[in-house]
MIMAR-781023 format. One line per field, with one value per residue (C-alpha): residue number from 1; x, y, z. Coordinates in Angstrom, 3 decimals, m for minus. Example, Ala and Ser with C-alpha at 12.3 -4.5 7.8 and 13.67 -1.06 7.14 Angstrom:
2
i <- 1|2 $
xx <- 12.300|13.670 $
yy <- m4.500|m1.060 $
zz <- 7.800|7.140 $
***
This chain:
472
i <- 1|2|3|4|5|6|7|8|9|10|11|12|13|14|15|16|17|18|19|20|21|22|23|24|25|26|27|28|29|30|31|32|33|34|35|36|37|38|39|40|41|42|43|44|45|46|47|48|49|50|51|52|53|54|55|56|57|58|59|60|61|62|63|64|65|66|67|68|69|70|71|72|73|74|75|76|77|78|79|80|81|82|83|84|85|86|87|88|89|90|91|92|93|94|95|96|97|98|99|100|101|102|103|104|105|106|107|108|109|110|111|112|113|114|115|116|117|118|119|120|121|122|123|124|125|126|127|128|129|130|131|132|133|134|135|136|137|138|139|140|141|142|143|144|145|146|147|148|149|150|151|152|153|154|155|156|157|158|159|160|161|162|163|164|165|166|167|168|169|170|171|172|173|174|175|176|177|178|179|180|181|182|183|184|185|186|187|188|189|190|191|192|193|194|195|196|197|198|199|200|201|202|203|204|205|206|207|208|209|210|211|212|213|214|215|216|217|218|219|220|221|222|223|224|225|226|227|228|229|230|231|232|233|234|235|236|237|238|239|240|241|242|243|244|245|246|247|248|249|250|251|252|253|254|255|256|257|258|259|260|261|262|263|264|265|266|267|268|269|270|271|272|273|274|275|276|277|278|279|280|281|282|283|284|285|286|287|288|289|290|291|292|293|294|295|296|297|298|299|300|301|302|303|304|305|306|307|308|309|310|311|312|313|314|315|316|317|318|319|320|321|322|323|324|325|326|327|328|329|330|331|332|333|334|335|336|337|338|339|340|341|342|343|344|345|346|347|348|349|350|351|352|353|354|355|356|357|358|359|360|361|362|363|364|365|366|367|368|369|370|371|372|373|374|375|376|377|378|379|380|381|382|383|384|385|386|387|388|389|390|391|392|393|394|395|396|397|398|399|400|401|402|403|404|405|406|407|408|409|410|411|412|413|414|415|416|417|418|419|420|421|422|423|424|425|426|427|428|429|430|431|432|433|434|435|436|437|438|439|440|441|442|443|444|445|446|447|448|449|450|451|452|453|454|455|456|457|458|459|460|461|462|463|464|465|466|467|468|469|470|471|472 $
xx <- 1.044|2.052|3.918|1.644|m1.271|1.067|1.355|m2.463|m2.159|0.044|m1.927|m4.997|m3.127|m2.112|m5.577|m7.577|m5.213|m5.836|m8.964|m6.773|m4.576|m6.505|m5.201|m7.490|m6.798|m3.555|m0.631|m1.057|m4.019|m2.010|0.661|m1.771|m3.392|m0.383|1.418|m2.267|m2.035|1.392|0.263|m2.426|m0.123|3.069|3.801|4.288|0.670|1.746|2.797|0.381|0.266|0.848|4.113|4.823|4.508|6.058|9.181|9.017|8.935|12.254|14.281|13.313|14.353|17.762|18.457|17.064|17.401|16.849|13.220|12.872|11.491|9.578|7.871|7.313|5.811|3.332|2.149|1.330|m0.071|m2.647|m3.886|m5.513|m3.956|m2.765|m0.323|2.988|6.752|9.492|13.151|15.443|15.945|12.760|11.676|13.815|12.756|9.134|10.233|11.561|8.832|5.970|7.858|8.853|12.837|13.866|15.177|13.302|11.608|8.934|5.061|2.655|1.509|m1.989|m3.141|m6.065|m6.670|m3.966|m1.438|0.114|m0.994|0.380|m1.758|m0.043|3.181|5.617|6.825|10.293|10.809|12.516|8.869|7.981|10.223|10.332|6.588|4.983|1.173|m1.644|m3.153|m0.008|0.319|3.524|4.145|8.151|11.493|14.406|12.541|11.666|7.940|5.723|2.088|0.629|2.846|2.176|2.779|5.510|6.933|7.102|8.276|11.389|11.874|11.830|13.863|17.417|21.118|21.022|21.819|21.179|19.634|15.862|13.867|10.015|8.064|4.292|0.934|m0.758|m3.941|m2.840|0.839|3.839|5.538|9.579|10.997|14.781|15.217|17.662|16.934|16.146|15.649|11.885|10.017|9.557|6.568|3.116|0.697|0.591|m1.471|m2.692|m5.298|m7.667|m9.610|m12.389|m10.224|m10.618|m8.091|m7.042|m5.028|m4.114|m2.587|m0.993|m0.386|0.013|3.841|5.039|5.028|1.892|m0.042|2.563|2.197|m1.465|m0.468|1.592|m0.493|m3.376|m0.932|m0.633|m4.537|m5.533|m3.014|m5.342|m8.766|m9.272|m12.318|m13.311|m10.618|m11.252|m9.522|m8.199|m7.795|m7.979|m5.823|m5.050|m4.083|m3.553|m0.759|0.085|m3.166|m1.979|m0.828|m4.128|m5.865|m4.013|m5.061|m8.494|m8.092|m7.423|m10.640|m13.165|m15.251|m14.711|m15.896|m15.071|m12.283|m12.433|m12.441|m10.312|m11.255|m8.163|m8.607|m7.882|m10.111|m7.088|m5.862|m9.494|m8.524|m10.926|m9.530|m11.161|m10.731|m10.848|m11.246|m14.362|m14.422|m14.220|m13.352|m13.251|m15.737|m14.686|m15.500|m13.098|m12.430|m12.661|m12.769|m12.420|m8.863|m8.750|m8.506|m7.771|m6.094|m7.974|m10.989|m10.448|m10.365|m12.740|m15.417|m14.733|m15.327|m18.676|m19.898|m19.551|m20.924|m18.299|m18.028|m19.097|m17.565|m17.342|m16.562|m17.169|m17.769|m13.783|m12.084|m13.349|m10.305|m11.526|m8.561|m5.486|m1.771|0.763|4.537|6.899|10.386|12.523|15.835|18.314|16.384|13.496|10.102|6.053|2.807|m0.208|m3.486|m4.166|m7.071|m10.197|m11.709|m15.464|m16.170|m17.110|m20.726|m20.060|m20.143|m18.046|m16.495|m14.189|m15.226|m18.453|m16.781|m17.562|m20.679|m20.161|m22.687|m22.336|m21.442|m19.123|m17.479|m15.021|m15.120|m12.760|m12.657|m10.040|m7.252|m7.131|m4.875|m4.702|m2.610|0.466|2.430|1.081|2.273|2.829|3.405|5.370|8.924|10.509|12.914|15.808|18.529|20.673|17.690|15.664|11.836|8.494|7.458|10.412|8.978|5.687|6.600|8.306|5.357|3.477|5.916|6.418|3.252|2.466|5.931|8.362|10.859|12.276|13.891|12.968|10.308|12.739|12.540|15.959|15.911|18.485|19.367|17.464|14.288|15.235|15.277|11.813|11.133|12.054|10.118|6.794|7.416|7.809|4.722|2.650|3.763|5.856|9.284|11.181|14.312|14.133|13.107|9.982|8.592|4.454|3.922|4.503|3.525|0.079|m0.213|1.454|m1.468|m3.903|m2.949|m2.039|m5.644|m7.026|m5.605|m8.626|m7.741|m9.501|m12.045|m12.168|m15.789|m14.961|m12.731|m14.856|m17.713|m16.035|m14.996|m18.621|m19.915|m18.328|m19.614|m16.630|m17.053|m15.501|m14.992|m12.068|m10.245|m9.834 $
yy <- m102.795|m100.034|m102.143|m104.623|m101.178|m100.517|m103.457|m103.501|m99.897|m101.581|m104.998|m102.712|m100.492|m103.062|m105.018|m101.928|m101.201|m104.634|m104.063|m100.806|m102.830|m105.150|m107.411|m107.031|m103.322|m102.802|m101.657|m98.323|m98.424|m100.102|m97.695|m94.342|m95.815|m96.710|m93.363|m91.737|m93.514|m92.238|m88.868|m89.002|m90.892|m88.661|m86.182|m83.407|m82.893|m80.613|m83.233|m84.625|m87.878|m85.974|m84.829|m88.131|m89.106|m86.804|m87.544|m91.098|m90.905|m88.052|m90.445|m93.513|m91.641|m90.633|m94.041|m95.416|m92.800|m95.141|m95.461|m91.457|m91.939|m95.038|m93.140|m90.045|m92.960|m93.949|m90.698|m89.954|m93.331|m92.649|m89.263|m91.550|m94.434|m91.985|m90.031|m91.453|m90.064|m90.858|m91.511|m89.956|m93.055|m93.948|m90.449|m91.016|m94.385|m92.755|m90.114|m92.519|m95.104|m92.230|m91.646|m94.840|m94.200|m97.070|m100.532|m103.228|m106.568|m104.387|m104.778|m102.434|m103.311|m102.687|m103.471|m105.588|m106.554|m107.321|m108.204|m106.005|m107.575|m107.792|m105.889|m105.555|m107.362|m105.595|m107.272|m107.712|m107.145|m109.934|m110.650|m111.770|m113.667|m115.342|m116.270|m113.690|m113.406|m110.864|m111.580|m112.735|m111.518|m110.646|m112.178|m111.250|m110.105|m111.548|m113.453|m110.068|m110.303|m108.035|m109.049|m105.784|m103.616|m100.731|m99.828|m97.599|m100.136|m102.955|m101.006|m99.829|m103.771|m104.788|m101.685|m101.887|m101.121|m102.164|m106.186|m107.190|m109.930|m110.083|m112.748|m112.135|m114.830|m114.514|m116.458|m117.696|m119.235|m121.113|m121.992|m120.218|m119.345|m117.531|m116.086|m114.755|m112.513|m109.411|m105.768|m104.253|m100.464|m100.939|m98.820|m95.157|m94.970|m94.815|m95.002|m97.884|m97.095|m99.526|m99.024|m102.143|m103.420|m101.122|m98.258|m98.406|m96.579|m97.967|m96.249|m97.524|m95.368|m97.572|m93.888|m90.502|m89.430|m85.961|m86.544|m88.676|m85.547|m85.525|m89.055|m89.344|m86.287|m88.248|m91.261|m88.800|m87.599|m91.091|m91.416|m88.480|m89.537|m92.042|m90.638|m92.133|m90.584|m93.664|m94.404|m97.197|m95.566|m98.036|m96.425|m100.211|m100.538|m96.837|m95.925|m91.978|m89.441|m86.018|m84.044|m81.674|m84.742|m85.928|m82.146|m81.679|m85.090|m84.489|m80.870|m83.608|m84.710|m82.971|m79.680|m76.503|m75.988|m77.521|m80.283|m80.604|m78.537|m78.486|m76.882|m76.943|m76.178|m72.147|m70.979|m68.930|m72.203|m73.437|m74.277|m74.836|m76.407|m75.521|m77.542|m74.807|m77.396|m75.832|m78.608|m82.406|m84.647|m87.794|m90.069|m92.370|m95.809|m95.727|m98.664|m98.471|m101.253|m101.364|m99.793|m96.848|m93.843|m90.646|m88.850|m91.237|m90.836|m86.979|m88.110|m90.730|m88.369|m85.301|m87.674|m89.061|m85.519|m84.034|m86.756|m86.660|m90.778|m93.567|m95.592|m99.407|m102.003|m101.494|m98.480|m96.898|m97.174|m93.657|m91.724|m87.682|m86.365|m84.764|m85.408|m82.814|m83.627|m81.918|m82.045|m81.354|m82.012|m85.208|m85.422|m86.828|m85.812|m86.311|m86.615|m85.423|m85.220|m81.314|m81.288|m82.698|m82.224|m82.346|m83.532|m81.253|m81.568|m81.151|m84.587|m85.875|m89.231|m89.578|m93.248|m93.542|m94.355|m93.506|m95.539|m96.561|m96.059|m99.990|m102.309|m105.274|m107.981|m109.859|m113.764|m116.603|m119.608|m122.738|m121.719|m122.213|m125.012|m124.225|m120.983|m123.552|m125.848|m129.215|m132.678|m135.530|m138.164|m140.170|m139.174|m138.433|m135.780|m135.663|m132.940|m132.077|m133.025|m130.760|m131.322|m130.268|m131.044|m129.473|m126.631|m127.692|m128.593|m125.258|m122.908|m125.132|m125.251|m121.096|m120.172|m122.777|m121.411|m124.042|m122.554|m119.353|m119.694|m119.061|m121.629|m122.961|m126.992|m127.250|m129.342|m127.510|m128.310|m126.008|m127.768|m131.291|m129.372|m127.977|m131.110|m132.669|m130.555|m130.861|m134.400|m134.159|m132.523|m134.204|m137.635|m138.823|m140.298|m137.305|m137.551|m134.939|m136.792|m135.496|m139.331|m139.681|m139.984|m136.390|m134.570|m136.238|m135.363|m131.549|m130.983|m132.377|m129.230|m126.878|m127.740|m126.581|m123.068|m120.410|m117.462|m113.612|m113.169|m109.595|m108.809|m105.129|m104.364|m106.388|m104.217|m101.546|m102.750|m103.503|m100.403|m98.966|m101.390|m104.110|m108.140|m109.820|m112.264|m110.181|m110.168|m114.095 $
zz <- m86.390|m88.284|m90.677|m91.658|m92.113|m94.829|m96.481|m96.690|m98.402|m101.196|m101.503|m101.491|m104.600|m106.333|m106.782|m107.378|m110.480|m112.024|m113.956|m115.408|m117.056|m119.195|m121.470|m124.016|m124.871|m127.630|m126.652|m127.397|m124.812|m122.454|m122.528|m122.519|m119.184|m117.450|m118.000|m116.647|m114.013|m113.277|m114.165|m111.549|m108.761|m108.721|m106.789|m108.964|m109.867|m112.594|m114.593|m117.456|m118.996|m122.680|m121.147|m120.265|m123.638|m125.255|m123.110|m123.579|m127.274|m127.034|m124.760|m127.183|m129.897|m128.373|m127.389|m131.157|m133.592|m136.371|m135.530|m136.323|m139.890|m139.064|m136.312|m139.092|m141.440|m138.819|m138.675|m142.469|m142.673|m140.109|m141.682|m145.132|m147.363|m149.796|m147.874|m147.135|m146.087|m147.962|m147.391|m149.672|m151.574|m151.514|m152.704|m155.336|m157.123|m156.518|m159.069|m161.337|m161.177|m161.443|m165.092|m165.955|m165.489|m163.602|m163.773|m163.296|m164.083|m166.900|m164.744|m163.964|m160.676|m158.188|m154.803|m154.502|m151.230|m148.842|m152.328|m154.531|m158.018|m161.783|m163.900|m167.077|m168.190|m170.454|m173.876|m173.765|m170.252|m167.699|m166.176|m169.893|m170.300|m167.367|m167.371|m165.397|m165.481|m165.129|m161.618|m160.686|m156.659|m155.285|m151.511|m151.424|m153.078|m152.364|m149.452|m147.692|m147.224|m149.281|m148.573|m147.004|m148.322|m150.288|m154.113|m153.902|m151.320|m153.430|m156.244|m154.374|m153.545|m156.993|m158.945|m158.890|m160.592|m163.964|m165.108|m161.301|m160.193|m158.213|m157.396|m156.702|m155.565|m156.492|m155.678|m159.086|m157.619|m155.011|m155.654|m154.894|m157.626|m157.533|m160.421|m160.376|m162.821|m164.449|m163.685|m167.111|m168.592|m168.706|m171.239|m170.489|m172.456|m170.587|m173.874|m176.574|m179.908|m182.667|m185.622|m185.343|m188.391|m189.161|m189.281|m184.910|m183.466|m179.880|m176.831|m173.585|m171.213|m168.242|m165.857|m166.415|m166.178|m167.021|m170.705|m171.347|m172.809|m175.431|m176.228|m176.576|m178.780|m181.056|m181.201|m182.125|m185.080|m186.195|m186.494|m188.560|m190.644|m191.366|m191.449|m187.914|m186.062|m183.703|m181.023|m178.127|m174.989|m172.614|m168.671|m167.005|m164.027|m164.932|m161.186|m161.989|m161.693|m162.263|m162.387|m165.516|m167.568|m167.067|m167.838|m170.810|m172.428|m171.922|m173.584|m176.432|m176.231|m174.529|m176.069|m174.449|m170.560|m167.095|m167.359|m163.432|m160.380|m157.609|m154.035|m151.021|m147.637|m148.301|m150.798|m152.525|m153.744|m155.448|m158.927|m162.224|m165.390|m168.914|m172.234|m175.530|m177.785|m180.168|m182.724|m180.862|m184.120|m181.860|m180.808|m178.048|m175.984|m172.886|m171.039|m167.360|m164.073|m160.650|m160.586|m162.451|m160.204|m159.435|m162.450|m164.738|m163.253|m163.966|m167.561|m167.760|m166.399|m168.195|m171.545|m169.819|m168.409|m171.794|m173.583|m176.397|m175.189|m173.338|m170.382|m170.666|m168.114|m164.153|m161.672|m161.112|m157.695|m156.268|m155.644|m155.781|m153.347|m154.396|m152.873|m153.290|m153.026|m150.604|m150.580|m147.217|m145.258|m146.459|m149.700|m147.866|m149.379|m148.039|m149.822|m148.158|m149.298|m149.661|m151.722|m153.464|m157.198|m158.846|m161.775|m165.080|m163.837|m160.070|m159.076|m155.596|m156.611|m153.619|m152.379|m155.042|m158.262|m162.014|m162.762|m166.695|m169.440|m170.122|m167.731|m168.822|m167.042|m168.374|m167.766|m167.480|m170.252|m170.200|m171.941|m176.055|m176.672|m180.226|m179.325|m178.346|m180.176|m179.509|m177.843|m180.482|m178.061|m179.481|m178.363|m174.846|m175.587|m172.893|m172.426|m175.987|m177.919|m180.362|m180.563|m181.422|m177.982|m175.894|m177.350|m176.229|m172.730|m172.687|m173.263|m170.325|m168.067|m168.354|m167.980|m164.800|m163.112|m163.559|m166.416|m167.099|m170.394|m173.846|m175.394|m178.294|m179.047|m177.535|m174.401|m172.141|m168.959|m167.307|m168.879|m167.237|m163.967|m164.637|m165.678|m162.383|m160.322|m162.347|m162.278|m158.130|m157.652|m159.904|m157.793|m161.006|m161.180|m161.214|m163.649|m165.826|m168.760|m170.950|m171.242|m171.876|m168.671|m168.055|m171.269|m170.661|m167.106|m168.011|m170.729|m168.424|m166.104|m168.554|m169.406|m166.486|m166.598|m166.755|m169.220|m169.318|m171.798|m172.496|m172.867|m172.353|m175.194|m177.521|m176.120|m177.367|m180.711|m181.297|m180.158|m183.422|m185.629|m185.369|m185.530|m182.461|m185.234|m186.710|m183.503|m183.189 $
***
């Protein structure tokens, strides 16, 4: 009798804890209920279910203490999206990529969405000449999958030792797309300059590194050489950087008064940045979209507040908190945000955005064939053979992902392969031959191809008196 009393006890245990364990609830959940339960069941009803899991997570660590710094990661990542840990070689290709010392495939990069996406391509770099394209998402390097990751993440994927080999696969549209390319000394510069017609100077400032002040400084040089007063500033895709860079080039720009403000949890630490400039001799139209943040934001709205120029393009990303870097053991290193800023005029854009003075979208057209070299189709170039429309297929098959090389009129072998593929997917006979057959069918989707219209820098050329006629 007594026996079978307590096997009631346990069958009667065992069905009341059911509904405890549901399994709906995450892991997490499922874990922090089972070691309550314990909690509340043992003996020793000193012990708590924190200490439980506090002890679990030791011993784990002891057993696995590789998953140390992944645990430390989860941690930063749950306090916001902008503060992160960092191993010491990740800590140090952060340092190089936030200056532009590094060696890589030359692309300024974004998230947007779930993908990390190519924003700008570099001239001369290996993505160039491969074929890479703006809006260009990157889904994995060297077949390691990099959807979801972050920036810095994918960065470190990508960078390398110098005249190695990478290869990034990326989603155009909706094909995959894998490019294998050399590790290159990308350029160190963060600003390009030109003088438009109209006597329009233009600056584009991709981030701001240590040393960006100094360039806008030099560009600036170049333009008073010339008697230039009316400068288009570019901060598109502008993601930020170091706060002073950022200070100092608006001092370039902005008339004396507020630059920004900063305010930290202790009040010690609160922080306001002036510009002394008495005599603005600039008069500006800065581009900004959707991804310019943080450090350009500090800029872009210290130029709008003062009214010394106007914003173009769409409301910026919202990014009003500051990170600060720390450095400790192994040569590991931590960002956490520490801080927030308001604007010259005391506005909070942390999650609202610049709103610009004009708002511009830029639109997609079907791309100008009369930028390529044409299809005479008459001949069917094959491997050895030099032709107008090798040269022809060559530009296509770049830009649509199918060849890497240089677009010369020399059909190399590398072409017939490209060649061969196109032909496969298109539902061709695929032997590497450029008959009719396929030049047709590759201009027909060439054809197809939508290209950016950029309604916001011609916005801005027109807003000081310039003909989007004299940039065709």
């Amino acid at each position: 009798m007594i026996k079978r009393f307590f096997s009631a006890i346990i069958v009667t245990v065992f069905l009341l804890s059911q509904p405890v364990f549901a399994d709906g609830n995450s892991d997490y959940q499922q874990i922090e209920q089972i070691l309550n339960y314990a909690a509340n069941l043992y003996i020793d009803d000193s012990v708590t279910s924190d200490e439980l899991m506090v002890d679990a997570v030791k011993n784990l660590l002891d057993s696995n203490p590789e998953l140390a710094k992944e645990l430390i990661k989860s941690g930063f990542a749950a306090l916001d999206e902008y503060s992160e840990f960092y191993t010491a070689e990740e800590y140090q290709q952060f340092n190089k990529s936030m200056n532009h010392v590094f060696y890589g495939i030359g692309v300024i990069i974004q998230p947007i969405d779930d993908y990390i996406t190519v924003m700008k391509v570099i001239d001369g770099g290996a993505a160039a000449s491969a074929g890479v394209m703006v809006g260009d998402r990157i889904i994995a390097v060297d077949g390691v999958n990099a959807v979801g990751e972050s920036v810095d993440k994918v960065q470190n994927m990508v960078v390398g030792e110098l005249d190695t080999e990478v290869s990034v696969t990326f989603l155009r549209e909706d094909r995959e797309i894998t490019y294998t390319m050399k590790r290159c000394a990308v350029n160190g510069e963060t600003v390009a300059y030109a003088i438009l017609k109209g006597n329009i100077g233009y600056i584009t400032i991709s981030n701001f590194a240590q040393d960006t002040d100094d360039e806008v400084y030099d560009a600036l040089e170049k333009f008073d050489a010339e008697g230039i007063k009316n400068i288009i500033l570019d901060l598109r895709d502008n993601s930020g950087g170091y706060l002073d860079s950022a200070v100092n080039t608006a001092s370039l720009f902005v008339p004396e008064g507020v630059i920004v403000s900063t305010v930290y949890r202790s009040e010690w630490e609160n922080e306001t940045f002036y510009s002394k400039l008495t005599n603005p001799k600039y008069k500006l139209a800065v581009l900004v979209n959707e991804n310019t943040a943080s450090a350009a934001e500090v800029l872009s709205s210290a130029i709008q507040d003062s009214e010394v120029g106007v914003l173009i393009g769409k409301k910026t990303y919202g990014k009003g908190v500051i990170q600060q870097m720390y450095e400790i053991w192994d040569g590991c290193a931590f960002k956490i945000t520490t801080g927030k800023y308001f604007t010259r005029n005391g506005k909070d854009i942390n999650g609202n955005g610049i709103t610009p003075d004009k708002a511009v979208e830029n639109t997609t057209k079907k791309i100008d064939l009369s930028n390529y070299t044409k299809f005479d189709y008459t001949q069917k170039p094959s491997v050895g053979v030099n032709s107008q429309n090798t040269k022809a297929a060559k530009e296509r098959l770049r830009i649509l992902g199918y060849y890497q090389g240089e677009a010369d009129d020399y059909f190399d072998y590398a072409l017939s392969v490209a060649v061969s593929e196109f032909q496969e997917e298109s539902g061709l006979f695929p032997y590497g031959v450029l008959d009719i057959s396929t030049q047709k069918e590759l201009e027909k989707e060439f054809s197809e191809l939508d290209e950016i219209v950029d309604n916001q820098f011609f916005a801005a050329y027109e807003y000081f008196g310039g003909k989007k006629s004299d940039l065709q």
